[in-house]
N, CA and C atoms of all chains as a GROMACS GRO file, in nm:
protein
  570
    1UNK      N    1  -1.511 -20.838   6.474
    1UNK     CA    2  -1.396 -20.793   6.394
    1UNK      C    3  -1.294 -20.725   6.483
    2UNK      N    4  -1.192 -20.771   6.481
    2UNK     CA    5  -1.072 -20.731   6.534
    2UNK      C    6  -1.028 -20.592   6.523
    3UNK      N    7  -1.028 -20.454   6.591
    3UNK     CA    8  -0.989 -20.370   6.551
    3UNK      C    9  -0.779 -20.371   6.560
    4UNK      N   10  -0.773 -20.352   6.435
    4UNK     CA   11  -0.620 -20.314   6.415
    4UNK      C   12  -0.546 -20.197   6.481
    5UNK      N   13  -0.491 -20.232   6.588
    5UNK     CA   14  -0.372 -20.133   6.650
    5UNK      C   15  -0.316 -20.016   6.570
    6UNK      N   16  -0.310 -19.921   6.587
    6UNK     CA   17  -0.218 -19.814   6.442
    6UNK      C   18  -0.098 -19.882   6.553
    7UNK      N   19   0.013 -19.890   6.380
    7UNK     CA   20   0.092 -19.931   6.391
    7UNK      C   21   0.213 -19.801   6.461
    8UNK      N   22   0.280 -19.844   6.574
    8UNK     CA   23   0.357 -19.709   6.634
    8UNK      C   24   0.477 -19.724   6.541
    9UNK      N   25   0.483 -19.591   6.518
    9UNK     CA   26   0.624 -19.541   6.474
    9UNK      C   27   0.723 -19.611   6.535
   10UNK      N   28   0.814 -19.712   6.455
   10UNK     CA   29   0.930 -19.759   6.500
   10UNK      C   30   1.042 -19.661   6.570
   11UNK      N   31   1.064 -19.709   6.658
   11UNK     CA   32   1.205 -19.614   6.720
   11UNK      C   33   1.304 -19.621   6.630
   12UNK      N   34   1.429 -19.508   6.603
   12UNK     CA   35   1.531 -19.446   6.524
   12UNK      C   36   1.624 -19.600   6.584
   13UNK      N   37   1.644 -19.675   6.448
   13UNK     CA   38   1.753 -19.777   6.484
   13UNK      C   39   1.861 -19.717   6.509
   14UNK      N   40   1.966 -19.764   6.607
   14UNK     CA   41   2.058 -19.789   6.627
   14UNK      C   42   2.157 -19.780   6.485
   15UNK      N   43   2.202 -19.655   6.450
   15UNK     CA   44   2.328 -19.677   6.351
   15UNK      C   45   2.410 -19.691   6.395
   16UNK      N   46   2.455 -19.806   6.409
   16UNK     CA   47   2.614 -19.838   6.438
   16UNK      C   48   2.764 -19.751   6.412
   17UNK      N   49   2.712 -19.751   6.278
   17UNK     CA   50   2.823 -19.650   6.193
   17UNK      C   51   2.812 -19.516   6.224
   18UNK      N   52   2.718 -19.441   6.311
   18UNK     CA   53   2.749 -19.345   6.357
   18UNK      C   54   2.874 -19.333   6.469
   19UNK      N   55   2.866 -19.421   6.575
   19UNK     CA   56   2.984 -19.423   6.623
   19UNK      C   57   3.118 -19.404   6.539
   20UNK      N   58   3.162 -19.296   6.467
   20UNK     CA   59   3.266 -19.244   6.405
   20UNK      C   60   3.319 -19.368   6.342
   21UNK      N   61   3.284 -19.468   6.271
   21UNK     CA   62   3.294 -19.489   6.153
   21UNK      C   63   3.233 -19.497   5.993
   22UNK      N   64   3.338 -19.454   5.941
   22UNK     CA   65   3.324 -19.377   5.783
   22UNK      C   66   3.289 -19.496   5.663
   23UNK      N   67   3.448 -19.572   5.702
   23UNK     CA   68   3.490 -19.685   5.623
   23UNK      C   69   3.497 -19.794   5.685
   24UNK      N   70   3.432 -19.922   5.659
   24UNK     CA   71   3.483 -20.024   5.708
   24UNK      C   72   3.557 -20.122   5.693
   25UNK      N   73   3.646 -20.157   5.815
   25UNK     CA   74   3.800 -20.230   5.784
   25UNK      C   75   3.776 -20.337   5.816
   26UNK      N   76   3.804 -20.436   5.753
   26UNK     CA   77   3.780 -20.589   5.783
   26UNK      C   78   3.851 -20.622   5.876
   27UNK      N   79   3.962 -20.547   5.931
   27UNK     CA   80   4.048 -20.620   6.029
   27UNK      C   81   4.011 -20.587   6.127
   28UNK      N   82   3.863 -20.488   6.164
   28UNK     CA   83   3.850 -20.454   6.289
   28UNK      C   84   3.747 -20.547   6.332
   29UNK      N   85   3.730 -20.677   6.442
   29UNK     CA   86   3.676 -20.744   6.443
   29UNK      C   87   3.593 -20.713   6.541
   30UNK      N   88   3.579 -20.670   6.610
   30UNK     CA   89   3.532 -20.614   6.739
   30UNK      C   90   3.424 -20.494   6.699
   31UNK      N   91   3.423 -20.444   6.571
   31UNK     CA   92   3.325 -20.356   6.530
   31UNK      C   93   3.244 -20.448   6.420
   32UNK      N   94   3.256 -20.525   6.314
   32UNK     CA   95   3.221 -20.663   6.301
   32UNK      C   96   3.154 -20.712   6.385
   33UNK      N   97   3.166 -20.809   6.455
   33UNK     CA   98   3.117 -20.872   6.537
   33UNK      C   99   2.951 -20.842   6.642
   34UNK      N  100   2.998 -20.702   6.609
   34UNK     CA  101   2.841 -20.678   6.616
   34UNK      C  102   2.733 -20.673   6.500
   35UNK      N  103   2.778 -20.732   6.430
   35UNK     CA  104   2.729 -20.742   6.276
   35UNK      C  105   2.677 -20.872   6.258
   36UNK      N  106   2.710 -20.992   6.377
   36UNK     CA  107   2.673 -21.099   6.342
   36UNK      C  108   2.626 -21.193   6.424
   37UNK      N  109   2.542 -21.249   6.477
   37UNK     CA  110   2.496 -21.348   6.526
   37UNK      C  111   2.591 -21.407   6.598
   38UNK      N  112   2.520 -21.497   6.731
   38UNK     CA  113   2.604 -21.579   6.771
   38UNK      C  114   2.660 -21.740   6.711
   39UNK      N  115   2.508 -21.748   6.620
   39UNK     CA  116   2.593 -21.831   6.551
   39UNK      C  117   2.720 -21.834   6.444
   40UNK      N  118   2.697 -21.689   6.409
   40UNK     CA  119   2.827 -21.640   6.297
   40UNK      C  120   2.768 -21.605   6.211
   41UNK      N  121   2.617 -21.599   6.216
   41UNK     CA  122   2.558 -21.569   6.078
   41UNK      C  123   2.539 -21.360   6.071
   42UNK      N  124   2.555 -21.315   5.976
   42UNK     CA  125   2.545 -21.201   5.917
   42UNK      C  126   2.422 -21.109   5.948
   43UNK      N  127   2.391 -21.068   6.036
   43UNK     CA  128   2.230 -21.017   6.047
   43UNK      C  129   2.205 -20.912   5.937
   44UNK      N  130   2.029 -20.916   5.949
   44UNK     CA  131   1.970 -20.874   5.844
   44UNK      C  132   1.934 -20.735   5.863
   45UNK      N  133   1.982 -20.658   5.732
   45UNK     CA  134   1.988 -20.500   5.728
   45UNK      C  135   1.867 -20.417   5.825
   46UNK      N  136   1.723 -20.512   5.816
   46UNK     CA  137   1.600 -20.495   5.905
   46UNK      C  138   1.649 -20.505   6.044
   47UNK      N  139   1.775 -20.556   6.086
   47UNK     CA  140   1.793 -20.562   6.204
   47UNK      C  141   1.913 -20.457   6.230
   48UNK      N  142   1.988 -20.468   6.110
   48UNK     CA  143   2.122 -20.330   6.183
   48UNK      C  144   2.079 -20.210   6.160
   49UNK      N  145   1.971 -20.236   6.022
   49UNK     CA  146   1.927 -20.061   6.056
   49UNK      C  147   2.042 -19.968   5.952
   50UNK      N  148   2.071 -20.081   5.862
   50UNK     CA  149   2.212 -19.989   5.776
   50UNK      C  150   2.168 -19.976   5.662
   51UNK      N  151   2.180 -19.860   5.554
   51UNK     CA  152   2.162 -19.815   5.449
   51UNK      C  153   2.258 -19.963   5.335
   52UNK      N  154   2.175 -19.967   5.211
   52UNK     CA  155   2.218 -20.121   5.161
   52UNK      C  156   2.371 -20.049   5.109
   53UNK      N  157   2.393 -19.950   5.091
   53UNK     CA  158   2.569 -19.969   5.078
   53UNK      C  159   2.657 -19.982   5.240
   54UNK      N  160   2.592 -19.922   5.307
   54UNK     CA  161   2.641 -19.994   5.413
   54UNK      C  162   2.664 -20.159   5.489
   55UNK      N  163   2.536 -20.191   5.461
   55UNK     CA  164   2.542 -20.294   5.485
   55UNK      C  165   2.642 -20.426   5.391
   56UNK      N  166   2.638 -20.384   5.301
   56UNK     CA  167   2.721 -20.421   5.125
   56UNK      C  168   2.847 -20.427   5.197
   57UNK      N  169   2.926 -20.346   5.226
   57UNK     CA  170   3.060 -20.273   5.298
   57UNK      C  171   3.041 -20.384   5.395
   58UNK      N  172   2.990 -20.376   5.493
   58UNK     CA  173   2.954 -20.465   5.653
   58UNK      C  174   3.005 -20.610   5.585
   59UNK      N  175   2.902 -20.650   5.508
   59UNK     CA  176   2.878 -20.787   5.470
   59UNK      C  177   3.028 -20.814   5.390
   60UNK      N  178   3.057 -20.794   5.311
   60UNK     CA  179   3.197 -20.765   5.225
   60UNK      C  180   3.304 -20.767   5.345
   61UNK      N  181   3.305 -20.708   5.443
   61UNK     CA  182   3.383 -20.675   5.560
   61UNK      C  183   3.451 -20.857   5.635
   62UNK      N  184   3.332 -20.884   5.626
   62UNK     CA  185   3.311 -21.014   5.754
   62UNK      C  186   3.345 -21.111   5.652
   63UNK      N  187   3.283 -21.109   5.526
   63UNK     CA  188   3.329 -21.200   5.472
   63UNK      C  189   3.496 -21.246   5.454
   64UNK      N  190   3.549 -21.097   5.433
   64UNK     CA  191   3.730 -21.058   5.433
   64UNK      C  192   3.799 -21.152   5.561
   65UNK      N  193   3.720 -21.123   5.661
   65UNK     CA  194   3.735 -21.128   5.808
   65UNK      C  195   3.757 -21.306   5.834
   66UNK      N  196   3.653 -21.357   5.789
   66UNK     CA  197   3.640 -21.476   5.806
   66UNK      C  198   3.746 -21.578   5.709
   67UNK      N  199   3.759 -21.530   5.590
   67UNK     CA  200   3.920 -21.602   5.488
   67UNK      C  201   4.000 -21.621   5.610
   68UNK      N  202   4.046 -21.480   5.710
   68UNK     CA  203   4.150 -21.505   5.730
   68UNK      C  204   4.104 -21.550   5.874
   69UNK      N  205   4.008 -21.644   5.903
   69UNK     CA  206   3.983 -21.716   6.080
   69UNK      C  207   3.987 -21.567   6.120
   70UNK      N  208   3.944 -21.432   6.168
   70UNK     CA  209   3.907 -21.387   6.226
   70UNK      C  210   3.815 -21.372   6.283
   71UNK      N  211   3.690 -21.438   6.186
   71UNK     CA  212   3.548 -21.387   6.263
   71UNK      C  213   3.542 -21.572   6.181
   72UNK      N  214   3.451 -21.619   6.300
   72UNK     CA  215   3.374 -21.771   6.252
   72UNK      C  216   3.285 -21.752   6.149
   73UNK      N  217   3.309 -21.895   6.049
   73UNK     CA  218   3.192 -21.906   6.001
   73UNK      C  219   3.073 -21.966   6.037
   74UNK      N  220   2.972 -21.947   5.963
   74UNK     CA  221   2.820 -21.984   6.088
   74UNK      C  222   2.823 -22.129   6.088
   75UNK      N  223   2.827 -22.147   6.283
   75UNK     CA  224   2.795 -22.257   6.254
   75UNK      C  225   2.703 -22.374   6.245
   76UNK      N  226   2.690 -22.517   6.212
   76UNK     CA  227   2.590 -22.584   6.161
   76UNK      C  228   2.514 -22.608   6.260
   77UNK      N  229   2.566 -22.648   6.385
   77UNK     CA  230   2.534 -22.716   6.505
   77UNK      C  231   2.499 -22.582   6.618
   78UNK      N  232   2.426 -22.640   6.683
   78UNK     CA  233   2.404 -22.502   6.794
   78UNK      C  234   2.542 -22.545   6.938
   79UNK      N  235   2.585 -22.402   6.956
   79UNK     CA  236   2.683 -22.425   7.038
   79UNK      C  237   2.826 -22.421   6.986
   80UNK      N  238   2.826 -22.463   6.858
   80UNK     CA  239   2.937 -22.501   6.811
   80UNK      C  240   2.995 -22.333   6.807
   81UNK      N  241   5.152 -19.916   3.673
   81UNK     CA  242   5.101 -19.862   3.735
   81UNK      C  243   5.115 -19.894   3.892
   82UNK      N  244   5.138 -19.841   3.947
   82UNK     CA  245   5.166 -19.852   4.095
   82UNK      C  246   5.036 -19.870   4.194
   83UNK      N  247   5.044 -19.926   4.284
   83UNK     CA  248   4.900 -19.899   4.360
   83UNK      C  249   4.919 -19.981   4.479
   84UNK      N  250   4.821 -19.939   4.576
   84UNK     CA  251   4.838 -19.945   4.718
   84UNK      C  252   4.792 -20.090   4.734
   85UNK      N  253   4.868 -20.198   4.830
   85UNK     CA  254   4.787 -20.277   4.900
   85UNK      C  255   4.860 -20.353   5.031
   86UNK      N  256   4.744 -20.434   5.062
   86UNK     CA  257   4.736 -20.455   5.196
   86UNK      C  258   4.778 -20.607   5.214
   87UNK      N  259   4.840 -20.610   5.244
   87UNK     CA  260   4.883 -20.798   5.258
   87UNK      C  261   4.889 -20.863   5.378
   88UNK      N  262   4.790 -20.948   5.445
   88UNK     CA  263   4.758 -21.033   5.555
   88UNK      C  264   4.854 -21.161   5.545
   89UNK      N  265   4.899 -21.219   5.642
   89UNK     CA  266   4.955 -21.356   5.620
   89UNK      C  267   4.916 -21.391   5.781
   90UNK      N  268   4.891 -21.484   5.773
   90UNK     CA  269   4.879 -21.573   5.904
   90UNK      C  270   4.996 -21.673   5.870
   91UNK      N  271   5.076 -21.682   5.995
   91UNK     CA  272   5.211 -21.772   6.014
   91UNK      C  273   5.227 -21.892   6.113
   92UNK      N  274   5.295 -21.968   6.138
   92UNK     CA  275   5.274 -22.121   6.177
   92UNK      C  276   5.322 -22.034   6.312
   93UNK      N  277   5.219 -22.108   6.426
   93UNK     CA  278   5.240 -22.019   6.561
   93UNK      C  279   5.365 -22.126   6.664
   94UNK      N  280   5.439 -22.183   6.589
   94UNK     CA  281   5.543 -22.270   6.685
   94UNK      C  282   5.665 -22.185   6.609
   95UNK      N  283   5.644 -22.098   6.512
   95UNK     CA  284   5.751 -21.959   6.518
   95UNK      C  285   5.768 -21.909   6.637
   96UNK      N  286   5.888 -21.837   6.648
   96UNK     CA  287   5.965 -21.726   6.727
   96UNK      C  288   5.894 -21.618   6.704
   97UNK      N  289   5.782 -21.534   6.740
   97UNK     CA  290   5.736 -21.454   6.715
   97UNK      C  291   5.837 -21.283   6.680
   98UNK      N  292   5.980 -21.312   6.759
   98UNK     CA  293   6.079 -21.214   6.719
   98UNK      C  294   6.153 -21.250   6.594
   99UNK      N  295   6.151 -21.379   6.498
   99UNK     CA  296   6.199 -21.424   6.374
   99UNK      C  297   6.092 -21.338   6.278
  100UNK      N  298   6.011 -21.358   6.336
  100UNK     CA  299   5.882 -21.314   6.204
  100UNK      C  300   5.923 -21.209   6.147
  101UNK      N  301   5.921 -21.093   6.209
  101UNK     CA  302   5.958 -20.994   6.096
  101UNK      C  303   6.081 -20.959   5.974
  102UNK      N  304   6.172 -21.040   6.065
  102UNK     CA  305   6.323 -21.024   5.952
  102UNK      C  306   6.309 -21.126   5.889
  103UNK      N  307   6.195 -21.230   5.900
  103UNK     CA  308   6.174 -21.324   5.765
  103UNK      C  309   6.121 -21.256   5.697
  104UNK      N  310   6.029 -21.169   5.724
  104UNK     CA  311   5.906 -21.147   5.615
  104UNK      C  312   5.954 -21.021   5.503
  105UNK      N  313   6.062 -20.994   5.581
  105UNK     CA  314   6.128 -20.858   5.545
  105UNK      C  315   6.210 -20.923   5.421
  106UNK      N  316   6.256 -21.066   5.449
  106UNK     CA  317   6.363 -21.117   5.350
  106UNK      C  318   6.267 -21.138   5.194
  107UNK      N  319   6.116 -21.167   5.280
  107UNK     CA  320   6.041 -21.189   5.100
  107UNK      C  321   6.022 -21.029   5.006
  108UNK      N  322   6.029 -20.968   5.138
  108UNK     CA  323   5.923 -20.838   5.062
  108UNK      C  324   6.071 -20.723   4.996
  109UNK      N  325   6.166 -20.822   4.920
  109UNK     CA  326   6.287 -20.802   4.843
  109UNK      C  327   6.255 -20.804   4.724
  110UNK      N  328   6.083 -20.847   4.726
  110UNK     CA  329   6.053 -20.891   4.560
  110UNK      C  330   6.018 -20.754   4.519
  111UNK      N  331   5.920 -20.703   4.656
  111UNK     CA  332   5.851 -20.545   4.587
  111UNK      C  333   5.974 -20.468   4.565
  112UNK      N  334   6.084 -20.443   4.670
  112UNK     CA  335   6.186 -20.313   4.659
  112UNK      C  336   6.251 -20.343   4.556
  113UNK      N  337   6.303 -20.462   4.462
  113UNK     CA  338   6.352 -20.493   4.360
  113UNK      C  339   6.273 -20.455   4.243
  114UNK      N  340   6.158 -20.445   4.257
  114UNK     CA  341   6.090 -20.388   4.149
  114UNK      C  342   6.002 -20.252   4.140
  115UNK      N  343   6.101 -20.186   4.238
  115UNK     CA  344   6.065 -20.066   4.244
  115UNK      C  345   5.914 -19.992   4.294
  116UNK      N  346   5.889 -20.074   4.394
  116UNK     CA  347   5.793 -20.076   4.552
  116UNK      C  348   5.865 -20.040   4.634
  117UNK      N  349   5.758 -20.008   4.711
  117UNK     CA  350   5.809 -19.976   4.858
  117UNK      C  351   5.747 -20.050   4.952
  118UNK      N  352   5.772 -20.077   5.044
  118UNK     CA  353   5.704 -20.070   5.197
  118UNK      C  354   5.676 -20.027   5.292
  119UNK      N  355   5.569 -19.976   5.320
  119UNK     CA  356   5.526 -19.867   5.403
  119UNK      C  357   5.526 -19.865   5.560
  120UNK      N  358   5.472 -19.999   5.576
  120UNK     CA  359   5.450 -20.066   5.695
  120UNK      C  360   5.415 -20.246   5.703
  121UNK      N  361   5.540 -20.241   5.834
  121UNK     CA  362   5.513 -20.400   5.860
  121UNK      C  363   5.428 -20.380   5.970
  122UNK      N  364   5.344 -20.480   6.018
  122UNK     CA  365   5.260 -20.495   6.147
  122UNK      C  366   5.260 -20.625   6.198
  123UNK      N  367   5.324 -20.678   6.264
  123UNK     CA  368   5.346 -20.789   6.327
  123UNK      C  369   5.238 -20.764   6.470
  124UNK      N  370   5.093 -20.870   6.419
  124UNK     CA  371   4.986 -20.841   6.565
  124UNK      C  372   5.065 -20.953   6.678
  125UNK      N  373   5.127 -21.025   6.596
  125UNK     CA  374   5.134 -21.148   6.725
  125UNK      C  375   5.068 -21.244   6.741
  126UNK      N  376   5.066 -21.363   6.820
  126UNK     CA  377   5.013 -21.477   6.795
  126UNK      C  378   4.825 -21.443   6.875
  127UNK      N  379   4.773 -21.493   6.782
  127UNK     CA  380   4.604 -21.476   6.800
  127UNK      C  381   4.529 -21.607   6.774
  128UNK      N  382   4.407 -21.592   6.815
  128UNK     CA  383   4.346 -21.756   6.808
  128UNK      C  384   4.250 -21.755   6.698
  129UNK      N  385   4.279 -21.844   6.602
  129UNK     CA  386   4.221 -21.852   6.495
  129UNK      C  387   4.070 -21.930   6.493
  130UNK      N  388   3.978 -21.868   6.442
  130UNK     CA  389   3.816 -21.868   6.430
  130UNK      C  390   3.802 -21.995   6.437
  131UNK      N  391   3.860 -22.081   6.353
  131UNK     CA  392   3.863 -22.248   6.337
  131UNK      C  393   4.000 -22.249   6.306
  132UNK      N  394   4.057 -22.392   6.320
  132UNK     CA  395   4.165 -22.444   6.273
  132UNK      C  396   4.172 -22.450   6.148
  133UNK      N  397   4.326 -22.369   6.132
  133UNK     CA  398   4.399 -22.384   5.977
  133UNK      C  399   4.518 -22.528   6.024
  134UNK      N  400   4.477 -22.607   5.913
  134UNK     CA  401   4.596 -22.673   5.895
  134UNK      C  402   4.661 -22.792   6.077
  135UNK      N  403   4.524 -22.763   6.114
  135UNK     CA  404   4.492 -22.816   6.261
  135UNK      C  405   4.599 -22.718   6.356
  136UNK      N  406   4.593 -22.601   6.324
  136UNK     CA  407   4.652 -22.517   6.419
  136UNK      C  408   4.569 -22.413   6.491
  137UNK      N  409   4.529 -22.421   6.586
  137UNK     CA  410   4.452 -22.335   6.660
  137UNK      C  411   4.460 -22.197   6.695
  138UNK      N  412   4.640 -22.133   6.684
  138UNK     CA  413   4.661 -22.024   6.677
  138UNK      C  414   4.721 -22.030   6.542
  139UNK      N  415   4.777 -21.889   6.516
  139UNK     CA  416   4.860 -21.800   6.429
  139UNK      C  417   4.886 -21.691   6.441
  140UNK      N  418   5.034 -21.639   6.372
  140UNK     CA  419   5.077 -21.548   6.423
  140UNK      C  420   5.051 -21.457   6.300
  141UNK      N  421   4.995 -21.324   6.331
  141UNK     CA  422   4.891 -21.306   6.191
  141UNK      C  423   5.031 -21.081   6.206
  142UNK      N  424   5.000 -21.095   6.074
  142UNK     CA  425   5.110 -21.032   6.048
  142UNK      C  426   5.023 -20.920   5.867
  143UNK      N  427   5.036 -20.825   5.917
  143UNK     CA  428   4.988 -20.671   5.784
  143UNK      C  429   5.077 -20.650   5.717
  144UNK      N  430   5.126 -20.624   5.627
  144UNK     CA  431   5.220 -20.544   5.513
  144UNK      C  432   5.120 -20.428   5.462
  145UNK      N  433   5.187 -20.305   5.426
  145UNK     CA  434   5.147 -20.220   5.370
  145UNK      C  435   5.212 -20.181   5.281
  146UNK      N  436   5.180 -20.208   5.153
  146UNK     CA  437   5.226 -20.192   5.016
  146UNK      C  438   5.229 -20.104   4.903
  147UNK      N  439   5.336 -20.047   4.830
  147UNK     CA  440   5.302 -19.951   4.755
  147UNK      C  441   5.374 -20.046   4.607
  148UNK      N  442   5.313 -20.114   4.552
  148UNK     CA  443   5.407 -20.172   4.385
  148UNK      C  444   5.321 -20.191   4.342
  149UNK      N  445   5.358 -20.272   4.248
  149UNK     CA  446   5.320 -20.298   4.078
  149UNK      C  447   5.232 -20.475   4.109
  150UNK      N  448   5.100 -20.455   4.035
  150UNK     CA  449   5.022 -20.550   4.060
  150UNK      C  450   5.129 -20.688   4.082
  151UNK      N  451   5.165 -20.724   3.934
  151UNK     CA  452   5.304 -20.837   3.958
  151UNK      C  453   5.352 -20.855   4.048
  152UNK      N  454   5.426 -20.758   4.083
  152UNK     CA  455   5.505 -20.731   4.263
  152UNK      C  456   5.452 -20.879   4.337
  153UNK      N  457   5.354 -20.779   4.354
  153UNK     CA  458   5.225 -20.809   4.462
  153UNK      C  459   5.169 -21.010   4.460
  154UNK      N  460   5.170 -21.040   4.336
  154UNK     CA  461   5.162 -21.108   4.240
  154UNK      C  462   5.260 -21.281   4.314
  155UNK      N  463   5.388 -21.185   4.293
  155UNK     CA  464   5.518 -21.333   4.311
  155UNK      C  465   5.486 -21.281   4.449
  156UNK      N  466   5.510 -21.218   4.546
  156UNK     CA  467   5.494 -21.211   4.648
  156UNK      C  468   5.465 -21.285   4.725
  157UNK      N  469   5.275 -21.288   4.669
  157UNK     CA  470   5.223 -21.366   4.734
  157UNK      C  471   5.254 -21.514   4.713
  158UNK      N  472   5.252 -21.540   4.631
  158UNK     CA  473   5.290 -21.713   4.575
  158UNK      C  474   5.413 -21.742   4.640
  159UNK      N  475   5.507 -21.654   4.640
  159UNK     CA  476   5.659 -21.710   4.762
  159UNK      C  477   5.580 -21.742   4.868
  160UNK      N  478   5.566 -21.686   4.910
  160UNK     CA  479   5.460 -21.693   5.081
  160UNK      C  480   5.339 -21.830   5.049
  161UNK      N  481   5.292 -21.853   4.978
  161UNK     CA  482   5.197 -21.939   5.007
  161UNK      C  483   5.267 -22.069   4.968
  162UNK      N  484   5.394 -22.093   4.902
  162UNK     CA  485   5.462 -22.214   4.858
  162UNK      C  486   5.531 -22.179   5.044
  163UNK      N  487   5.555 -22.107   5.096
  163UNK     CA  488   5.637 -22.209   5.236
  163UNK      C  489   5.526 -22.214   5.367
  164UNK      N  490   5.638 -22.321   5.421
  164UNK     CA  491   5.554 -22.424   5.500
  164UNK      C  492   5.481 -22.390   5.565
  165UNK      N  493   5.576 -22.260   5.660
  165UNK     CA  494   5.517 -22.216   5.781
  165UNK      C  495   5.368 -22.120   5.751
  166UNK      N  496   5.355 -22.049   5.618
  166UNK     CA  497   5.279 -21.982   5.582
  166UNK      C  498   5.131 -22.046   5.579
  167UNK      N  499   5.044 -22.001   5.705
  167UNK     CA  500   4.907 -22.057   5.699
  167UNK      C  501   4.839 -22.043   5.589
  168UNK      N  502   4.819 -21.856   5.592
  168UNK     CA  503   4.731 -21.820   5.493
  168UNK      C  504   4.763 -21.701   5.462
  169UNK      N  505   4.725 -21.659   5.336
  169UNK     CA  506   4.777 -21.514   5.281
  169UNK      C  507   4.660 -21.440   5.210
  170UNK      N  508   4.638 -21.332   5.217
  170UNK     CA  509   4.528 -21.223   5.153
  170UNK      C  510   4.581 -21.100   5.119
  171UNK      N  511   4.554 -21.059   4.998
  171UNK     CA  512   4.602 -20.968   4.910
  171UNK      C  513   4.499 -20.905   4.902
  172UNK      N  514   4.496 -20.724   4.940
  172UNK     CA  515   4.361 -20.656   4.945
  172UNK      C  516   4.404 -20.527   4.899
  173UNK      N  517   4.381 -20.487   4.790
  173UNK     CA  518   4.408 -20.310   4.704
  173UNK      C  519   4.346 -20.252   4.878
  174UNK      N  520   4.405 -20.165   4.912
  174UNK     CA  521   4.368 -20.077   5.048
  174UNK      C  522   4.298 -19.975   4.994
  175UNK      N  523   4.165 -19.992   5.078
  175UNK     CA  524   4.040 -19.876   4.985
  175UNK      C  525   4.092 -19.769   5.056
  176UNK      N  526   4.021 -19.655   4.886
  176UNK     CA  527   4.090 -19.481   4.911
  176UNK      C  528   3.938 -19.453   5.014
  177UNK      N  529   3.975 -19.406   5.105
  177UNK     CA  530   3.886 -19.314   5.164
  177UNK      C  531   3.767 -19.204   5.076
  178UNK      N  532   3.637 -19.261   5.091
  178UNK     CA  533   3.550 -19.174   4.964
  178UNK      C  534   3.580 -19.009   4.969
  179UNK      N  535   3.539 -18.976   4.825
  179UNK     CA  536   3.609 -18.870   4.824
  179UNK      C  537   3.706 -18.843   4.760
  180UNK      N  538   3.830 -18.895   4.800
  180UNK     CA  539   3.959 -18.834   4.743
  180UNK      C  540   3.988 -18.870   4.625
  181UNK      N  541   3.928 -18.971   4.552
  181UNK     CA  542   3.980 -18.984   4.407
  181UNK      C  543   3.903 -18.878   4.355
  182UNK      N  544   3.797 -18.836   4.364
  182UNK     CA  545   3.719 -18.743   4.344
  182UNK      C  546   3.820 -18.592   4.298
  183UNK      N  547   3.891 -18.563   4.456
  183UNK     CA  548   3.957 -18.469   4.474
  183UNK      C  549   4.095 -18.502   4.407
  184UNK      N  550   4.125 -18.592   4.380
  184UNK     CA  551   4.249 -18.622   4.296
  184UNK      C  552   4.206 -18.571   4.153
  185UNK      N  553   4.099 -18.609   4.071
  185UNK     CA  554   4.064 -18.573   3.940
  185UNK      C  555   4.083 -18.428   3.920
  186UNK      N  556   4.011 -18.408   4.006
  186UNK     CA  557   4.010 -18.243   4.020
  186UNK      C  558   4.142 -18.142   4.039
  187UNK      N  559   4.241 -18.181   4.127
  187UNK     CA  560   4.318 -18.175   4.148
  187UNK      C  561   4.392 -18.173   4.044
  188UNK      N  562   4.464 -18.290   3.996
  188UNK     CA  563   4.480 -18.283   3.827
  188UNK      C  564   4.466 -18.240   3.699
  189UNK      N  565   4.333 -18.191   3.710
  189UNK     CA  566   4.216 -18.102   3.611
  189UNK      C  567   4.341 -17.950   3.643
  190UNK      N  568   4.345 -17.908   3.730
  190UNK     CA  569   4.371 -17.778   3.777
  190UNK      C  570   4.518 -17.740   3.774
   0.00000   0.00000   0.00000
């Protein structure tokens, strides 16, 4: 029988939004953009580490972002 | 009722990027006629668009900051999206910073 590892205390994610932002502006793409994959896809709150109204805000953000060709949408093909 | 917003337009990038603003100035005659204001123009300049609009690879992407009447806001946008050069347009109420409606109620209350 396999003895099970205790599981270590995850390290304190990375809040993004501590870096002195409050509100998020869709037009800032460059703070975005770390919000999303290289394929363009949206990463998952387990990965930014953001409270779900934050992330709500984030996601809402990029979506704004992307209407207007600022941030890509994900794409189908790798590379693309 | 009056209320704040934010108006994006992306513009055909074989514009004069020094025409842009005294065009955009000629639409936004709809808000001051109906008793809006304009707070701020922001002309970013020509930028490269995520994918092609309209098989144009750039655009010259351009903010309004708005103070009128939903309507306003309303014909505004529809002038702008009936001409040619106009890629794309987004109409966004500009969020209040949390908090202050809060402090507005209150404020009022008092």
């Amino acid at each position: 029988m396999s003895r099970r590892e205790p599981r270590v205390a995850k390290r304190k994610r990375n809040l993004l939004r501590a870096n002195g932002v409050r509100e998020v502006d869709w037009k800032d793409t460059a703070l975005l953009r770390q919000f999303i994959s290289d394929r363009g896809k949206i990463r998952a709150r387990r990965v930014t580490g953001l409270s779900p109204q934050e992330q709500k805000q984030v996601a809402t953000a990029i979506k704004n972002a992307r209407e207007m060709a600022l941030l890509p949408y994900p794409a189908a093909r790798r590379g693309a | 009722m009056s209320r704040h917003y934010e108006v994006m337009v992306i513009l055909d990038p074989s514009l004069d990027e020094r025409t842009v603003a005294p065009t955009l100035d000629n639409f936004l005659n709809v808000i001051r006629n109906s008793g809006g204001s304009v707070e701020k123009v922001d002309v970013w300049g020509r930028r490269r668009l995520a994918y092609e609009i309209k098989k144009n690879a750039e655009g010259i992407y351009a903010v309004l900051d708005l103070q009128s009447d939903p309507d306003a806001v309303k014909e505004l946008d529809r002038q702008l999206s009936l001409q040619e050069t106009v890629l794309r347009t987004k109409v966004v109420r500009r969020t209040v910073p949390r908090g202050t409606k809060a402090a507005q109620k209150i404020a009022a209350k008092a």
